[in-house]
N, C-alpha and C positions, 0 to 999 in steps of 0.2 A: 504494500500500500504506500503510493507516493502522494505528499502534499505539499501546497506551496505557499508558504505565508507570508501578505500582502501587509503591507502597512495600512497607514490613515489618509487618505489621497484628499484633492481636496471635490467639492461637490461636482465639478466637471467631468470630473473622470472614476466616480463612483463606481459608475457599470462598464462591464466590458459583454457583449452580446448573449446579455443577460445573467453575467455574473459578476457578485457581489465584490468589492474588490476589499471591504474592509473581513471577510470569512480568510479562513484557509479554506483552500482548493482540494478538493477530494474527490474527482469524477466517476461517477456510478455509469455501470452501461446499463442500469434499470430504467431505461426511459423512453419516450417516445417521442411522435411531435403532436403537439394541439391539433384538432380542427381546424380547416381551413376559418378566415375569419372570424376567430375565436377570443373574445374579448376578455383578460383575464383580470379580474373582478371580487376573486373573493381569497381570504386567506383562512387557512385552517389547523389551527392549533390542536397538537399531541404532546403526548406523554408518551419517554421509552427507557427503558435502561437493561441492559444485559451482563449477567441473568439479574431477573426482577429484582429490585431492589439493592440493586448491590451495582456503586457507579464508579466511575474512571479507568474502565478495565481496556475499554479500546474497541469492544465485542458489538459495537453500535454503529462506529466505523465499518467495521471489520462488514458486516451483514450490508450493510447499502451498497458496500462495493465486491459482494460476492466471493468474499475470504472470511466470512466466518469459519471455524472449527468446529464442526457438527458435534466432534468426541469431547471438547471440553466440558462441557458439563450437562449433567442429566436434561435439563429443562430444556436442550438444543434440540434434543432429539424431537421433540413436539412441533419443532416449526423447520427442521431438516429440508433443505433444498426450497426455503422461501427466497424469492426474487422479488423484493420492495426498496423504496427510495424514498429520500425528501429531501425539496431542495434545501432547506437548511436543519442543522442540530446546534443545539445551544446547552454548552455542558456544565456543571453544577459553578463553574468558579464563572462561567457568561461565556465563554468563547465558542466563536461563531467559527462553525464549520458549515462548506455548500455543499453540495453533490452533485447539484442536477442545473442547467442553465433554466433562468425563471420562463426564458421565452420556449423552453421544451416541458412536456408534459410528467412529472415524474409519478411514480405509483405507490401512493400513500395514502388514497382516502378510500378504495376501495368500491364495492356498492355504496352509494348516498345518492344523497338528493338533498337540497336547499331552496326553499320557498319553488318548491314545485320545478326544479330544473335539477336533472339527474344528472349521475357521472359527472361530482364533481373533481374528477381529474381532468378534467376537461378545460375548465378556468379557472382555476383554483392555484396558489402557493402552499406547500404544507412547511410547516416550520416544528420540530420536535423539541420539545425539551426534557433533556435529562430527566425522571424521574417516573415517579410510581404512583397510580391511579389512588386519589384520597390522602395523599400527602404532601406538605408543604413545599413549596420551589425558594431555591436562593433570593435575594435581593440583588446577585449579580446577574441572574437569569434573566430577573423583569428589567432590569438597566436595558442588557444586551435585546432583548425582544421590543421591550419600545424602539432602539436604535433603528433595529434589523424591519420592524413594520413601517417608520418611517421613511427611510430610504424605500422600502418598497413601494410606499404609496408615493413616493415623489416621482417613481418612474412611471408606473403601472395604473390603470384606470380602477385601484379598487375602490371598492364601494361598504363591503360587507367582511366581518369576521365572525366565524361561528369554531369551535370545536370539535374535535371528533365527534363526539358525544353528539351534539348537534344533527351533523346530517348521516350520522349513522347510529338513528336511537335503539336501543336496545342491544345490537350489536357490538358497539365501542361506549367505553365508559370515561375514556380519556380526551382533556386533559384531565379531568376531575376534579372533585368535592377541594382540593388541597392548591387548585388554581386558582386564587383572588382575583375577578374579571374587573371588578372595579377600581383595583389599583391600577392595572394598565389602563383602563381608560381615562384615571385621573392623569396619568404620566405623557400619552398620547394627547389630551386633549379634544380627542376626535367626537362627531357630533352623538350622540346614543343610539341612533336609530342604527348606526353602521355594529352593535354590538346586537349578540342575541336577547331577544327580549326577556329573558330569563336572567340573564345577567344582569342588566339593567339597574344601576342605583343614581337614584334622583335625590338634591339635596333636600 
């Protein structure tokens, strides 16, 4: 696994054909291209860590770019020969790693649907963060994820963020109970309607 870490450039030259330049570089071949005129519009927040609950091991990397070690430990075996991606991961101390170019499609939301529009791999960014469904995220996390949504929205036509959870109910329960939605949207500033309504805190 080769990566390549980009400094703090200044707003000009943020992106390079749709990759983040303040991430390390970590290229997945899990991915695809959008739909033809496919306007990408929503972002989609998870929760991962390998194995469950246990972080900094590298085994996060390692699975988006299809070097996992299935033998390392028991719980691999359950998801042996999984081929998934997202274009970004944000690890428990905030550092931002990409995988996937934001203008290519990568495969992390799986079946969903969002206010009645399916397959949101389709327009969607997914953005993972470190951890485990019900439990609390760093303070350096929510820094690094307001940064990392900002800059997206400066490029990107979004409109919308929802979570795993969100458009795949029942099925995914991440980010989880342990993601405060209201602090990033005090951090972000951004208007309420763009968070799910369930999240939603009014002063």
């Amino acid at each position: 696994m080769t990566a390549k870490q980009h400094g703090y450039p200044s707003q000009a030259t943020t992106w390079d054909a749709g990759w983040l330049q303040i991430a390390t570089h970590c290229p997945s071949p899990n991915y695809g291209p959008r739909p033809d005129n496919t306007e990408i519009d929503l972002l989609v927040l998870h929760s991962i860590s390998l194995p469950p609950g246990i972080y900094g091991t590298g085994d996060v990397q390692r699975l988006f770019v299809n070097q996992l070690d299935w033998d390392a430990h028991p719980y691999f075996q359950g998801i042996r020969g999984l081929k998934v991606s997202s274009h970004f991961f944000i690890t428990r101390s905030g550092a931002i790693w990409q995988f996937v170019s934001c203008d290519d499609r990568a495969w992390h939301a799986g079946a969903s649907s969002w206010q009645g529009r399916e397959r949101c791999n389709d327009y969607s960014i997914g953005i993972e963060l470190e951890g485990l469904e019900g439990l609390p995220f760093e303070a350096a996390q929510y820094t690094s994820l307001a940064q990392v949504c900002q800059c997206i929205r400066n490029h990107y036509p979004i409109r919308q963020m929802a979570g795993h959870e969100h458009i795949a109910p029942g099925r995914k329960q991440d980010p989880g109970s342990g993601f405060v939605w209201h602090q990033l949207q005090q951090m972000l500033n951004w208007p309420p309607a763009m968070f799910p309504p369930s999240t939603i805190q009014t002063p």
